[in-house]
C-alpha positions as CSV (number, residue, x, y, z in Angstrom):
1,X,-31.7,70.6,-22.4
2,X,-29.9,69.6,-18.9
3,X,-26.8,67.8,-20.8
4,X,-26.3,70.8,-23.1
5,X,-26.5,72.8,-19.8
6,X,-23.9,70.8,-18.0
7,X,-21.5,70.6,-21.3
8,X,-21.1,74.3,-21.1
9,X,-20.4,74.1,-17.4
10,X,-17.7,71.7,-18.0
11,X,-16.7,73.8,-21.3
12,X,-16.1,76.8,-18.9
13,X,-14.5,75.0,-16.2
14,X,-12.0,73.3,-18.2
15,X,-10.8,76.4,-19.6
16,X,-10.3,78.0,-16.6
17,X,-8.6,75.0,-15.0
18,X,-6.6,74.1,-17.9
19,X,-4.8,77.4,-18.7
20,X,-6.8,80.1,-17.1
21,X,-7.2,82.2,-20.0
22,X,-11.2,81.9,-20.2
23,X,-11.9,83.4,-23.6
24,X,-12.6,87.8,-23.8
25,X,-15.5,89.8,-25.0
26,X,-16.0,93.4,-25.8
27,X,-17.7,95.4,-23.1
28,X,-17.9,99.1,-23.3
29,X,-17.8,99.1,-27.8
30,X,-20.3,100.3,-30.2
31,X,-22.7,98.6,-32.1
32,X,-21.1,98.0,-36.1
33,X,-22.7,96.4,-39.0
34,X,-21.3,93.2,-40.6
35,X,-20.5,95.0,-43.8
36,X,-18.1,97.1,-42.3
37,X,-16.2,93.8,-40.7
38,X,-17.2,91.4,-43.2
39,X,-14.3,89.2,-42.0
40,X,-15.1,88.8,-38.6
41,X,-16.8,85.5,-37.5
42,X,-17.8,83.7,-34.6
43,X,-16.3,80.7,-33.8
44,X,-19.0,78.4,-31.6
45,X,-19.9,74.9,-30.3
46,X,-23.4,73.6,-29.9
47,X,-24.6,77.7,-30.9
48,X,-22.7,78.7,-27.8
49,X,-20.8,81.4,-29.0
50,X,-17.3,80.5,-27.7
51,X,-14.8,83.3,-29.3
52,X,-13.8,85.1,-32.2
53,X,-12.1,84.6,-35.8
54,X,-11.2,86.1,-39.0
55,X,-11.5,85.0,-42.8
56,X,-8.3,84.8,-44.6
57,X,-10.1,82.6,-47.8
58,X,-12.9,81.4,-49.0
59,X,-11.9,78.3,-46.9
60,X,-9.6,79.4,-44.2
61,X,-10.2,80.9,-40.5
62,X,-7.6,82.3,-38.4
63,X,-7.7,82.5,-34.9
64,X,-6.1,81.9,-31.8
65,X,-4.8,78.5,-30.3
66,X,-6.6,79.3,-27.4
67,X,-9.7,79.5,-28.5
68,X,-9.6,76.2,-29.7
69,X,-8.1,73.8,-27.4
70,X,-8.2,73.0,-24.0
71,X,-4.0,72.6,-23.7
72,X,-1.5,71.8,-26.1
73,X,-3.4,69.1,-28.5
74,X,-6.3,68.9,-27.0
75,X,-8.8,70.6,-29.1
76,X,-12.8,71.0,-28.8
77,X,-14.6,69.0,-31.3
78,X,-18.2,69.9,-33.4
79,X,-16.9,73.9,-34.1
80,X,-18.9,76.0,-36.2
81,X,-18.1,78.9,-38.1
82,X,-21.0,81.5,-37.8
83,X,-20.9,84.2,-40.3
84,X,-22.2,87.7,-42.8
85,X,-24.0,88.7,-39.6
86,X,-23.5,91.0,-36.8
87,X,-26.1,89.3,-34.7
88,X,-25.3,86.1,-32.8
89,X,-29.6,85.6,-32.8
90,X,-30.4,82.8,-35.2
91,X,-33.9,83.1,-33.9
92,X,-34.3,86.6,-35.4
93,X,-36.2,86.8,-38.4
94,X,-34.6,89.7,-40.1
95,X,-31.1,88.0,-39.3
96,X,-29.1,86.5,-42.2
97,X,-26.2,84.6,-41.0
98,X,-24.3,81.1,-42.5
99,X,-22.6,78.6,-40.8
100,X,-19.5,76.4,-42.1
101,X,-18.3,73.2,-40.0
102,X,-14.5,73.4,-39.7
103,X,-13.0,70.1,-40.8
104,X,-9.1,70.5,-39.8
105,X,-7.5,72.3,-37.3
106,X,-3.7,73.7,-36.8
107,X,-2.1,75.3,-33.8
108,X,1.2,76.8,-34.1
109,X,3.7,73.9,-33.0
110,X,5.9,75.8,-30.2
111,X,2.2,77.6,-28.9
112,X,2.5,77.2,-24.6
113,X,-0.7,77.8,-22.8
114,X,1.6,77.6,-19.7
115,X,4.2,79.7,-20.6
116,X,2.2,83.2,-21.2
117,X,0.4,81.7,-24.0
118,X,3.1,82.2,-26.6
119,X,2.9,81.7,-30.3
120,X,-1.0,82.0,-29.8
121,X,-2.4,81.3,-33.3
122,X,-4.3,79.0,-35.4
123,X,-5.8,78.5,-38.6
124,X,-9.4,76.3,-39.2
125,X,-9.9,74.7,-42.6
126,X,-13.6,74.7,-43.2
127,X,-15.1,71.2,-44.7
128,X,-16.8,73.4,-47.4
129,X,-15.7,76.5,-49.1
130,X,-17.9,79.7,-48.4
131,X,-19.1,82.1,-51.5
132,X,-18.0,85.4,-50.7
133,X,-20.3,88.3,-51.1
134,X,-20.4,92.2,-49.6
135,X,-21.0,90.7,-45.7
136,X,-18.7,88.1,-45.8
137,X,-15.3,88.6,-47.3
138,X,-11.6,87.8,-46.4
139,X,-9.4,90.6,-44.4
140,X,-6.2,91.8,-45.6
141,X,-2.7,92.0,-44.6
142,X,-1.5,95.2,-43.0
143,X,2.2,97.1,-43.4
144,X,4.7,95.8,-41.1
145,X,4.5,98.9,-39.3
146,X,1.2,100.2,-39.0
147,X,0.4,104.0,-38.0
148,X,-3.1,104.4,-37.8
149,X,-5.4,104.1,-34.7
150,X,-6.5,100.4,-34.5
151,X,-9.3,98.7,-32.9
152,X,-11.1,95.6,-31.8
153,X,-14.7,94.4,-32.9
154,X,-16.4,91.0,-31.0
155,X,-19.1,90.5,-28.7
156,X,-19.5,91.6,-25.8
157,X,-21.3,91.8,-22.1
158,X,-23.7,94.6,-20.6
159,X,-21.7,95.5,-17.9
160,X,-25.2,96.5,-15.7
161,X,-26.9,93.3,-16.7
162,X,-23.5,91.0,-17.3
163,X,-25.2,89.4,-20.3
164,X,-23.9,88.9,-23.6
165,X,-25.0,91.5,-26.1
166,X,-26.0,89.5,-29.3
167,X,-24.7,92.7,-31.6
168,X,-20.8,93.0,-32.9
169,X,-19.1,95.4,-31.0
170,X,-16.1,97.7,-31.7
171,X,-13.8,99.5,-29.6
172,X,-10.4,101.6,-30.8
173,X,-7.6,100.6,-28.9
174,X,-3.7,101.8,-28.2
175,X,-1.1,99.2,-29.4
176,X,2.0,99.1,-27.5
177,X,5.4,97.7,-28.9
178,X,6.4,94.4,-27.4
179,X,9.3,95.9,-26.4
180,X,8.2,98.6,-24.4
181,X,5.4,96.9,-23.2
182,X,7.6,94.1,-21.0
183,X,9.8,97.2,-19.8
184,X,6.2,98.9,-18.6
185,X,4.2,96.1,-17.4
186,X,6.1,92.5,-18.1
187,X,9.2,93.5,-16.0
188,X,9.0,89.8,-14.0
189,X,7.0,87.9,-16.7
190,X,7.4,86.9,-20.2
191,X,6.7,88.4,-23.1
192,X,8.1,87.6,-26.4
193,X,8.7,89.6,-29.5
194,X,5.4,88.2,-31.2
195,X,3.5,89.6,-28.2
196,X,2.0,93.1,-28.4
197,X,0.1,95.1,-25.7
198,X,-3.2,97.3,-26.1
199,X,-5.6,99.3,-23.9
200,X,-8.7,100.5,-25.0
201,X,-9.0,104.2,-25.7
202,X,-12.0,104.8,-24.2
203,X,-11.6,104.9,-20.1
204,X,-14.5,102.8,-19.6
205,X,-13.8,99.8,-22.3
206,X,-13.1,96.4,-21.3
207,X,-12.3,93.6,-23.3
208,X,-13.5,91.3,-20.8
209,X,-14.7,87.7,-21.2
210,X,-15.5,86.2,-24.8
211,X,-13.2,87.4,-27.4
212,X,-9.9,85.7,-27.7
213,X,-9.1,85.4,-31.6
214,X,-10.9,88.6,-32.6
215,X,-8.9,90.7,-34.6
216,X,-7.1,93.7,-33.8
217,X,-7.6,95.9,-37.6
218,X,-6.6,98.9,-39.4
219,X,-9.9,98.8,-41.5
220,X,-10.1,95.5,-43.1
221,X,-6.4,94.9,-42.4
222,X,-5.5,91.8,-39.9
223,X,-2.7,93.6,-37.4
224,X,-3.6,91.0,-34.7
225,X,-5.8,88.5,-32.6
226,X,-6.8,89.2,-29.0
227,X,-4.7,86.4,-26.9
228,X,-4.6,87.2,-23.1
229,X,-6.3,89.4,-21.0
230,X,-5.3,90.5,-17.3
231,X,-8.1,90.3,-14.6
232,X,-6.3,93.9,-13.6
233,X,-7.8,96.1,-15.8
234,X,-4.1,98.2,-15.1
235,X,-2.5,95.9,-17.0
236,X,-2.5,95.7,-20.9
237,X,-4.6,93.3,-23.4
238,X,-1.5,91.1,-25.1
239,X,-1.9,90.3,-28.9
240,X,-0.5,88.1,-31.7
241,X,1.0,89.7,-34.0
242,X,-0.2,88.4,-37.2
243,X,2.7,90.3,-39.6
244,X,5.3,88.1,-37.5
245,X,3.5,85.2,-38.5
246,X,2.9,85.4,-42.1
247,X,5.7,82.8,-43.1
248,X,3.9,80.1,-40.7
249,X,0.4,81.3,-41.9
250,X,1.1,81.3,-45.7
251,X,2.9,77.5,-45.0
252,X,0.4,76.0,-43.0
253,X,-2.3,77.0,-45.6
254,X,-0.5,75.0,-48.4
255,X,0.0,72.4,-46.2
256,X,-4.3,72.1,-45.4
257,X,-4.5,72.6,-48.9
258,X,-2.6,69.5,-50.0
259,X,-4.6,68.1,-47.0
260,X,-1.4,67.2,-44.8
261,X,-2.1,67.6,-41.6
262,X,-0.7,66.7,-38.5
């Protein structure tokens, strides 16, 4: 009990030491059923849930760099993909959830931790495929330019209690162009054209700590995965875009495919 204890410490403080950007949750959401997210996972070490993901195959997770390293290749070992479940309680009886052990890891090669966290994206090859059925299913891609409202699911905090609530969370969220975004809020920092902004719609919503790599959708469509958020609730979440990344996604697949990896 007392190492596993002290291993999470260290977890926590390494990621806040290392690059600061402590991994996001959902506070302020509502409560959604796995069949309407069937791609979301959660992406966790010794069943400490650690941040989010999404199914792109039957044997393919994408996430965010972030979530799974430390800095630029060093990466946390013994991840497990939990998933077809809204509920992060393996203790509860009327729960039905799987879990995959992720065999390979790839990080985007030019992804900086210390330089804004750009290029923010990864992709886990699970050591097994998974069967897909209706609560566990890949997303899809979006349009380039998507026009409908989007939103965020993960999991998120009580805000009275500041405790993890065990249920998948959604909230709908604003998007904001890269482009306006650094002229609003980025004009000192860096933001590049692979980073977008959101805010949560409703006044109250947070995506606070526990949900970097969760995806930003339209439906069942992939637009992006949460990558940094400001302890300034003034200030926007920032985003991967995935559509900018489909090139790197498709050819990174192929290559953990063919097994070469780096």
């Amino acid at each position: 009990m007392y190492p596993s204890i002290i291993w999470l410490i260290c977890l926590i403080i390494s990621m806040s030491c290392v690059h600061g950007n402590l991994p996001k949750k959902i506070h302020g959401g509502i409560t959604v059923e796995i069949i309407e997210h069937p791609h979301q996972v959660s992406i966790q070490i010794q069943n400490y849930h650690l941040c989010g993901g999404v199914i792109i195959s039957e044997e393919h997770i994408l996430t965010t760099a972030s979530c799974v390293s430390a800095d630029v290749g060093v990466f946390y070992g013994n991840i497990i993909i939990m998933s077809a479940t809204n509920n992060l309680d393996k203790k509860d009886p009327n729960n039905y959830w799987e879990l995959h052990t992720v065999a390979f890891i790839i990080t985007h090669e030019e992804y900086n931790p210390h330089f804004n966290w750009i290029h923010d994206i990864a992709i886990l090859k699970l050591e097994k495929k998974m069967r897909f059925h209706i609560r566990q299913r890949s997303a899809t891609w979006p349009p380039k330019y998507p026009q409908s409202r989007l939103f965020v699911t993960g999991w998120g905090t009580n805000s009275e209690m500041n405790v993890m609530k065990n249920y998948l969370q959604l909230v709908k969220v604003k998007s904001i162009s890269s482009r306006i975004c650094k002229v609003r809020y980025y004009t000192e920092g860096t933001l590049t054209g692979n980073q977008y902004c959101l805010f949560p719609r409703p006044p109250l919503a947070r995506i606070t700590w526990g949900n970097s790599g969760s995806p930003v959708t339209i439906g069942t469509g992939v637009v992006g995965l949460i990558s940094v958020v400001s302890l300034d609730h003034k200030l926007p979440t920032t985003y991967s875009r995935v559509y900018n990344y489909m090139y790197w996604i498709q050819k990174n697949v192929e290559k953990l495919n063919s097994k070469l990896h780096y």
